[in-house]
N, C-alpha and C positions, 0 to 999 in steps of 0.2 A: 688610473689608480689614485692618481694626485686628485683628478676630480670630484671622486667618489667619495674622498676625505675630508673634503672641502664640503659635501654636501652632509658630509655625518654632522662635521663640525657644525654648520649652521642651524641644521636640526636641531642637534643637542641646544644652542646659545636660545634659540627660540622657543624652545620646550623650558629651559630654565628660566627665562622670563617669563613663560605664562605662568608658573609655576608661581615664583615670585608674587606675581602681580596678584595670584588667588590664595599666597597668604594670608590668612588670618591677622587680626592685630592683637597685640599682647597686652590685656587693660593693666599689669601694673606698670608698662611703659607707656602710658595714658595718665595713671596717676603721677608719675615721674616728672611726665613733661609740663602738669597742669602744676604743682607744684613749685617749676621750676620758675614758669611763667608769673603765678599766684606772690609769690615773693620778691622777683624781681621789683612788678606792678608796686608791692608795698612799701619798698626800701624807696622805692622811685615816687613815690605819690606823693609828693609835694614840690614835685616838679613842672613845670610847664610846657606845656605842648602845641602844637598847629600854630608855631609863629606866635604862641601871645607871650605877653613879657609877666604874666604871672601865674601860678597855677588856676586852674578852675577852681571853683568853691566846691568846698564838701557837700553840698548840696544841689549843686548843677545836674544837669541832666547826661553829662558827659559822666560822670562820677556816680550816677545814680544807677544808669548801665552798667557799668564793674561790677557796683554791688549785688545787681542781678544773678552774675555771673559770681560771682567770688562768696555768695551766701550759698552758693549750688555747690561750690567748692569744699565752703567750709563744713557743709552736711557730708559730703564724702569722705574727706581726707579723717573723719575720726577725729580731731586737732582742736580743740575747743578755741584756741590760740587765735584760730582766726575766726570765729563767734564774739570776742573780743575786743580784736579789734576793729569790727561792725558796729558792734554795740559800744566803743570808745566814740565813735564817728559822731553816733545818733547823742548818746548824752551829752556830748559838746554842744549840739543845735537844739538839745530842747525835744528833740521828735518830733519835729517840725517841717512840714514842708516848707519849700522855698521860696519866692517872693512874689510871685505871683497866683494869685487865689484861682482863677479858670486855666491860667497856660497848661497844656499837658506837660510839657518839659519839665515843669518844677514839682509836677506830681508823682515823677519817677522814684523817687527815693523812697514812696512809700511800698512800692514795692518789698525795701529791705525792712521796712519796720512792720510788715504786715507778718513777713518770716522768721523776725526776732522775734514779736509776739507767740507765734508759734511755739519757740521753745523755751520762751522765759513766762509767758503767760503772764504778765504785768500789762492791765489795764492801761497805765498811763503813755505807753508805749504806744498805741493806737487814739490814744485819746482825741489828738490835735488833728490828725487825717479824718476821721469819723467828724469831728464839727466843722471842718472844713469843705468837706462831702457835703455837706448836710445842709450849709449854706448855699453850696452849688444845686443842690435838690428843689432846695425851697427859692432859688432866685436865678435860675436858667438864662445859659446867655440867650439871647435873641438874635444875634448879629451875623450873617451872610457867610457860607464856604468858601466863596467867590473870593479871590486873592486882592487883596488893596483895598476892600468896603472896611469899612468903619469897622474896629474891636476884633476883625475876622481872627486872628487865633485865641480868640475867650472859644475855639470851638473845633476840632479837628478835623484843620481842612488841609493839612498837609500828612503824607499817610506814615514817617515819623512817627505822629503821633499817637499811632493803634501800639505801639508798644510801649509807649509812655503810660500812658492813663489806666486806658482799658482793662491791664490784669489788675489795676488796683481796686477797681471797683470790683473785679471778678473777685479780688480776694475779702474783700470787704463781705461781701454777699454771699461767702461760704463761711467764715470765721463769725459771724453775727447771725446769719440763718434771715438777715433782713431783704424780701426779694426786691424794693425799691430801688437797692446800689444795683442790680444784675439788670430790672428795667429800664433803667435812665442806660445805662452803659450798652443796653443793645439798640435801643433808640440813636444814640448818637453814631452808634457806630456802622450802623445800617446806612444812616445818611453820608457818610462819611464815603463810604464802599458804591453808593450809587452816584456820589460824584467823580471819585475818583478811579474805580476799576474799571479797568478794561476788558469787555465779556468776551470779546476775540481773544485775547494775548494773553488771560488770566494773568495779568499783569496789573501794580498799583503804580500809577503817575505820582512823583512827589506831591504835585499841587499843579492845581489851575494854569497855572504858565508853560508849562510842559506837556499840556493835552495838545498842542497843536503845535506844537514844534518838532523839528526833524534833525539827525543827527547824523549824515552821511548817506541820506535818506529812508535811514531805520527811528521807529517813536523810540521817544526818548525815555527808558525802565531805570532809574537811577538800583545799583545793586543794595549798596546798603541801605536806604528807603524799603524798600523791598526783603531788607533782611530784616528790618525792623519789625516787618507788617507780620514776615512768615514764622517770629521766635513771638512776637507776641501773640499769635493764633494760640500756637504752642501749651504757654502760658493761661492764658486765657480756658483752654481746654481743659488746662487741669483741673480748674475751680468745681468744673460743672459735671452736673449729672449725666453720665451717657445716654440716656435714654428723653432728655428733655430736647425738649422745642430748640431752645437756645444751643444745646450743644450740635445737633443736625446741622444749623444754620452754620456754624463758624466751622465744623469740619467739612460742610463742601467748598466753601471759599478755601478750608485750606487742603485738601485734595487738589482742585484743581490747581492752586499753586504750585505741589508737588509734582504735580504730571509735567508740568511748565518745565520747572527745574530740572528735570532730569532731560528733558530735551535739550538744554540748551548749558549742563556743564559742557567748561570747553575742558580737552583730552588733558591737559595739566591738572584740572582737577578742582579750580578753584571757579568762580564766576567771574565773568566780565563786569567793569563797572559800569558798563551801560550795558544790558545785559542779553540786549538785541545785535550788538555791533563788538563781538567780540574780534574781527580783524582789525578792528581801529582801537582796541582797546586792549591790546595784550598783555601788556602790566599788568599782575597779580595784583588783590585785592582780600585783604583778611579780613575786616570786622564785617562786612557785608557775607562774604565766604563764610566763615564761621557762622553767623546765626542760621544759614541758609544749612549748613552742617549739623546745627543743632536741633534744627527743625525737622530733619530727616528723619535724624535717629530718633526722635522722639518720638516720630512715627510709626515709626518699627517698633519701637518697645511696645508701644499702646496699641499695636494693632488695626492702625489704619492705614500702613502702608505695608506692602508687602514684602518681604524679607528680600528674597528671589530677587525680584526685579529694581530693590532701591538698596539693599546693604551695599553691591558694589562702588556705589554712589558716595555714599558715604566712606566707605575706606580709603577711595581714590582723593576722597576732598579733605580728612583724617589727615592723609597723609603729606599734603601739600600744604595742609595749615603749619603742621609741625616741620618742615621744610623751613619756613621763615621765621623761625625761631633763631636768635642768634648766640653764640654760646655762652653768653652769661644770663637770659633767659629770655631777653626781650622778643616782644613778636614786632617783627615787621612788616613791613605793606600795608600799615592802617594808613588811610586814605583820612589826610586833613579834615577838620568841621569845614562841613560843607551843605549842598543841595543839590548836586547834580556830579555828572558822571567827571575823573579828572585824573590827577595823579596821585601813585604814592610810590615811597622807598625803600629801600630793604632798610634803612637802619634809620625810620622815622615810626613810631606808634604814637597810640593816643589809648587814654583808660578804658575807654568804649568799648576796643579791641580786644583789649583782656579781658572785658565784660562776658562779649561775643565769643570768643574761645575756650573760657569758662564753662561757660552753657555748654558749649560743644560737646564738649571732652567729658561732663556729668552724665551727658547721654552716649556719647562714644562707650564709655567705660562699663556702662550696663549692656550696652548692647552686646557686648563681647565676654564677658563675667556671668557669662549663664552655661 
């Protein structure tokens, strides 16, 4: 009799976790959390992070990222507040990209002033990205992918930088109706994808130095490189027409990234930062996790990935980002500036992170609010 109690009991505990586990998520504890996160980030933004002794510039590439995230934010939460203080940022620098005229890094920010343009519709806002395009148009780097020649990042040879640049031109080329920004930006980035992707592992190598390196004898998939590549597919998708040439092209690259991804979340729910060797790598990982999350769900919304067999995906990995959340709102486990697989801590972030979780949770919360 004792036995047979023992076996109800067990029943019942594992029928109430499967149960659990195929609950739903609740999008306004989605908005809650992204909220929580979203202000923390802002009270905390002139803070400094990854060991350096002073904040990042408002126009870095670290900060450029948030904004990605935190402009995704401020269209949901209804909150003008934080259009605001977006738009505080950019009238401080002019609407100005960053300091270097080909780096992709410094072309991130235009991302935010391509979607303030959107709803302030102020010409001057876009002005300074548009003739800075424009000069990159009419004066192309020439200089090697190949890691260490002469100027190599005037070019995107680390894969980084598909989420830096890329949607900016995609955004350029919907907002203007100009198909020059969307050709120059499939040109490079085609070359980009034939140096760096991997047609076995549907995996992107940061860069050159890492195609023939080995990591416990697994290739070396750095996760947030990779999260970068698969939130700016994302992005990049949105600009474009579904039925054109260029959008086929960037949704099989990111397809099969997806197919990738869902092979190889590990059962916590987040990604490994090397993303082949999650035994050596067990330490969670959130800014790489999150875009990889935001990428999913984006899928789902849009109809290129299929509900069925990727929303679990996404709920399991939903639920692990907000996991490292700490209760005054911070996300933890963003993994230092860096270029390759390492560590990170529960109670170290960086703006990136909140960029990446942002994203997430803009697509999290539609995905579930229907």
């Amino acid at each position: 009799m004792k036995f047979l109690r023992l076996q109800l009991f067990l029943i019942f505990l594992l029928a109430t976790q499967l149960n659990a586990s195929a609950q739903t998520i609740d999008p306004q504890a989605v908005k809650d959390e992204m909220k929580r996160v979203a202000d923390w980030q802002i009270e905390h933004f002139r803070y400094s992070y990854s060991g350096y002794s002073k904040p990042h510039h408002p126009l870095d590439w670290t900060n450029g990222a948030l904004y990605v995230g935190m402009v995704k934010w401020a269209e949901l939460s209804g909150d003008d507040k934080y259009y605001e203080w977006l738009k505080g940022i950019a009238d401080e620098h002019d609407w100005d990209l960053h300091r270097r005229k080909y780096h992709a890094d410094d072309h991130t920010v235009g991302q935010l002033y391509a979607e303030l343009y959107r709803k302030y519709g102020n010409d001057a806002m876009l002005a300074p990205t548009i003739k800075q395009f424009d000069f990159i148009l009419y004066h192309p780097s020439n200089s090697l992918l190949n890691w260490g020649t002469p100027y190599h990042q005037d070019r995107w040879n680390w894969c980084d930088a598909l989420f830096m640049s890329p949607p900016v031109w995609a955004k350029l080329y919907k907002i203007t109706g100009e198909q020059k920004y969307l050709d120059f930006m499939v040109k490079e980035y085609k070359a980009t994808t034939d140096f760096l992707f991997d047609k076995k592992e549907h995996l992107y190598y940061r860069d050159e130095r890492y195609i023939s390196q080995r990591d416990n004898g697994t290739k070396v998939f750095w996760a947030r490189g990779n999260g970068w590549v698969f939130a700016g597919l994302a992005n990049i998708l949105t600009e474009l027409e579904t039925n054109s040439k260029e959008y086929k092209y960037f949704a099989k690259i990111y397809k099969k990234m997806a197919k990738k991804l869902l092979e190889i979340q590990t059962p916590e729910g987040h990604w490994a930062m090397s993303l082949l060797g999650q035994e050596f790598y067990p330490t969670p990982e959130t800014s790489g996790s999150s875009f990889f999350t935001f990428g999913l769900a984006w899928g789902i919304n849009q109809g290129l990935l299929d509900a069925e067999e990727y929303e679990p995906a996404v709920r399991k990995a939903w639920n692990a980002m907000v996991s490292h959340i700490t209760d005054d709102g911070m996300l933890g486990y963003v993994q230092p500036i860096g270029a390759a697989p390492g560590k990170a801590w529960s109670d170290k972030t960086e703006v990136y992170g909140t960029g990446a979780f942002l994203s997430a949770g803009s697509e999290v919360y539609k995905l579930y609010n229907k």
